[in-house]
C-alpha positions as CSV (number, residue, x, y, z in Angstrom):
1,X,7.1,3.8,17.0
2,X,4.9,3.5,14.1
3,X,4.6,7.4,12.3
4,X,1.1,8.5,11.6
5,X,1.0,9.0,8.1
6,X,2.4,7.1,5.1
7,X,3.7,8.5,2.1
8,X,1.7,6.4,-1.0
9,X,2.8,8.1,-3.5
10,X,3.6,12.1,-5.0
11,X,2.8,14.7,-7.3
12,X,4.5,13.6,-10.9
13,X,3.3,16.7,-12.8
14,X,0.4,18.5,-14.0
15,X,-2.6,18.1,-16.2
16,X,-4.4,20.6,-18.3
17,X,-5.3,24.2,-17.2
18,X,-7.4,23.7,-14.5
19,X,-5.2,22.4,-11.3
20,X,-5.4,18.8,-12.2
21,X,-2.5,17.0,-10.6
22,X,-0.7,13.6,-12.4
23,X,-0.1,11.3,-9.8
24,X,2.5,8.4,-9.0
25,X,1.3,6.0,-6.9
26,X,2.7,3.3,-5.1
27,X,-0.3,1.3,-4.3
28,X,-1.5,-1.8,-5.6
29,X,-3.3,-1.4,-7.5
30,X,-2.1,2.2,-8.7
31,X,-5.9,3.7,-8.5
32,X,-6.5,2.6,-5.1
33,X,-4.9,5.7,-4.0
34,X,-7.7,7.7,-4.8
35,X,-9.8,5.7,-2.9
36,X,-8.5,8.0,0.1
37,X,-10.2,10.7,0.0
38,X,-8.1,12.8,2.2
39,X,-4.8,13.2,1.6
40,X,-1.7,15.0,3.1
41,X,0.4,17.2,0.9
42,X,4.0,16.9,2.3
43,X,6.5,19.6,0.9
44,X,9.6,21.3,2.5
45,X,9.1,19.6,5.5
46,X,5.4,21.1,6.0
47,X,2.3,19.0,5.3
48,X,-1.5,20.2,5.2
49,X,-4.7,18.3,4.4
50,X,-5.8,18.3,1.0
51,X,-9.2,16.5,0.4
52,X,-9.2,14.5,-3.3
53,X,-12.2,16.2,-5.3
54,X,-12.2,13.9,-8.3
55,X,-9.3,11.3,-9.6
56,X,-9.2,8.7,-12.2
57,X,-7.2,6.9,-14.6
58,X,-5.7,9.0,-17.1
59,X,-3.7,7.2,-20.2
60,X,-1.0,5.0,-18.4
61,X,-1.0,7.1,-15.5
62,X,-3.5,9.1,-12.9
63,X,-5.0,12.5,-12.5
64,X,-6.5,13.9,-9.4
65,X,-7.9,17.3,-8.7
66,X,-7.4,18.3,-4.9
67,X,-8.1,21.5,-2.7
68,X,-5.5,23.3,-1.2
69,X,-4.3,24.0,2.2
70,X,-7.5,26.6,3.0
71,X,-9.9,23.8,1.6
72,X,-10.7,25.3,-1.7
73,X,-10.2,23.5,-4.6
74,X,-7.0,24.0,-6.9
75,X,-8.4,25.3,-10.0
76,X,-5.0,26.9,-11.3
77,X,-2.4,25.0,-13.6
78,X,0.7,27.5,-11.9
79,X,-0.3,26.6,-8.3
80,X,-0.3,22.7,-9.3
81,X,2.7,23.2,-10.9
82,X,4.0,24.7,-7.6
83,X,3.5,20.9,-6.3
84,X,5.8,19.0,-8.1
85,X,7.6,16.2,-6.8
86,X,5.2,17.3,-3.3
87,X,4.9,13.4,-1.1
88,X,1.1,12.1,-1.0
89,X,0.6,11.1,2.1
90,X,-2.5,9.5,4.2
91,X,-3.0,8.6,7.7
92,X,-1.9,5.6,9.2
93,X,-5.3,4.8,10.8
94,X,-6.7,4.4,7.0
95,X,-4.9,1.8,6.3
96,X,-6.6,-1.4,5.9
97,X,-5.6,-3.8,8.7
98,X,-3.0,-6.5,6.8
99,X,-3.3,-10.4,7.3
100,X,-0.8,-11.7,9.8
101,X,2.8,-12.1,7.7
102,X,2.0,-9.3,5.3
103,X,3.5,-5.9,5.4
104,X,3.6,-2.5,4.0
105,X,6.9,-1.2,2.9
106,X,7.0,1.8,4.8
107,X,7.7,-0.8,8.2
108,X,10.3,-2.1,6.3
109,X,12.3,0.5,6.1
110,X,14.6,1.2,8.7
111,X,15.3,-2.8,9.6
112,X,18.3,-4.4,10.2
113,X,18.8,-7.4,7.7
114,X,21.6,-9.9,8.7
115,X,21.7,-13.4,7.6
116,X,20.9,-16.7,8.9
117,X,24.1,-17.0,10.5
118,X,23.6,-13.8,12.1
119,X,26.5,-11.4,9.7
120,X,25.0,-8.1,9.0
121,X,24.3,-7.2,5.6
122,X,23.2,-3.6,6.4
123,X,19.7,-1.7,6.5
124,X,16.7,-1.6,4.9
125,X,16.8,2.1,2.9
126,X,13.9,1.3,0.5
127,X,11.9,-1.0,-0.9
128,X,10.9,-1.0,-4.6
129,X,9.2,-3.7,-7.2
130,X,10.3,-5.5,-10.6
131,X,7.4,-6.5,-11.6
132,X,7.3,-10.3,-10.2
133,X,8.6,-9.4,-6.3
134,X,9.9,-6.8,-4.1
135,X,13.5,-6.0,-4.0
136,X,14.9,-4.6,-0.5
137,X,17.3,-2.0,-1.0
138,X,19.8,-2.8,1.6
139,X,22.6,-0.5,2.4
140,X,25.7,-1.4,4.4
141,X,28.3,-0.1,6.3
142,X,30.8,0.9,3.6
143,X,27.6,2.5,1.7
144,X,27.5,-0.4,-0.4
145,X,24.0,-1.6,-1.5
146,X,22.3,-5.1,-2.0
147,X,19.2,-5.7,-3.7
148,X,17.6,-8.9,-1.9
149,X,14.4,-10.2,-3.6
150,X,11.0,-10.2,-1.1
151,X,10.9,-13.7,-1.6
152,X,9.2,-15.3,1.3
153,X,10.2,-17.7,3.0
154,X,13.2,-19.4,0.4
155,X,15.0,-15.9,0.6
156,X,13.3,-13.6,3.6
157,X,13.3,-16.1,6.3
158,X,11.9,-13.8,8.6
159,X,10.6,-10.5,9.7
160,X,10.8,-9.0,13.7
161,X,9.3,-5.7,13.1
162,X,9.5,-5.5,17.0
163,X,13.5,-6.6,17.3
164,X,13.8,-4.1,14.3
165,X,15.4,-6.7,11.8
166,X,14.5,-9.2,8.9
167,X,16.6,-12.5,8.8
168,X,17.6,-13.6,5.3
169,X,19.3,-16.6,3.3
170,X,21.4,-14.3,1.6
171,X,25.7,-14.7,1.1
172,X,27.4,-11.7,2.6
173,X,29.5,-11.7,-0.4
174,X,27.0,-11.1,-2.8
């Protein structure tokens, strides 16, 4: 089962005095996380809505001013602060729909990834981006990891979100 809200990104730090946020995103592009305009601040295992006041580009980076969990907006650095490293997430449902074959990381995570002869390589713990490609994080048994390269369809051969597993052309000794 598919969870109902995605985590797109966190708080990174603050900026200025008046309860600006910086924000990491893991969108592409990075700003198109502001174009939610509700989010859901996830810390210590609780989460409440926060609605996005005003956001934009900052330097190399982003800033977002947000309201808090009674719907007033953070105007204090300290209570900002008191965010840091706090998940950004949104709902499921405000996701755009994705072409057939495309997927977001987040249904990635969690899938079995053997190769083409069927020998487990392990399980999908994250998935993360040089530049170029994604890279699976794939952890095994022995707590080994692999990185395998999102590289579709010479490397990822295929992915069964419904079986739970992505099939690869990938050596088990590598």
């Amino acid at each position: 089962m598919a969870a109902t809200r995605v985590t797109l990104g966190r708080v990174a730090g603050v900026y200025g005095v008046r309860g600006w946020l910086r924000v990491h995103s893991q969108t592409r592009p990075a700003e198109k996380i502001l174009d939610y305009r509700r989010w859901w601040i996830l810390q210590h295992g609780e989460a409440y809505p926060a609605e996005v006041l005003e956001g934009h580009a900052q330097g190399s980076g982003l800033v977002a001013q947000i309201s808090d969990a009674r719907g007033e907006a953070i105007t204090d650095r300290d209570v900002a602060a008191s965010l840091l490293g706090a998940e950004i997430q949104v709902d499921r449902a405000d996701l755009p729909r994705l072409p057939d074959g495309e997927f977001y990381w987040v249904d990635l995570i969690g899938l079995k990834v053997e190769n083409e002869a069927g020998v487990p390589l392990g399980q999908v713990r994250d998935v993360t981006s040089n530049g170029p490609q994604d890279i699976l994080v794939v952890k095994d048994d022995a707590g080994g990891e692999r990185l395998i390269p999102f590289v579709r369809p010479q490397i990822v051969k295929n992915v069964e979100l419904d079986a739970g597993r992505i099939v690869c052309d990938w050596d088990p000794e590598y």
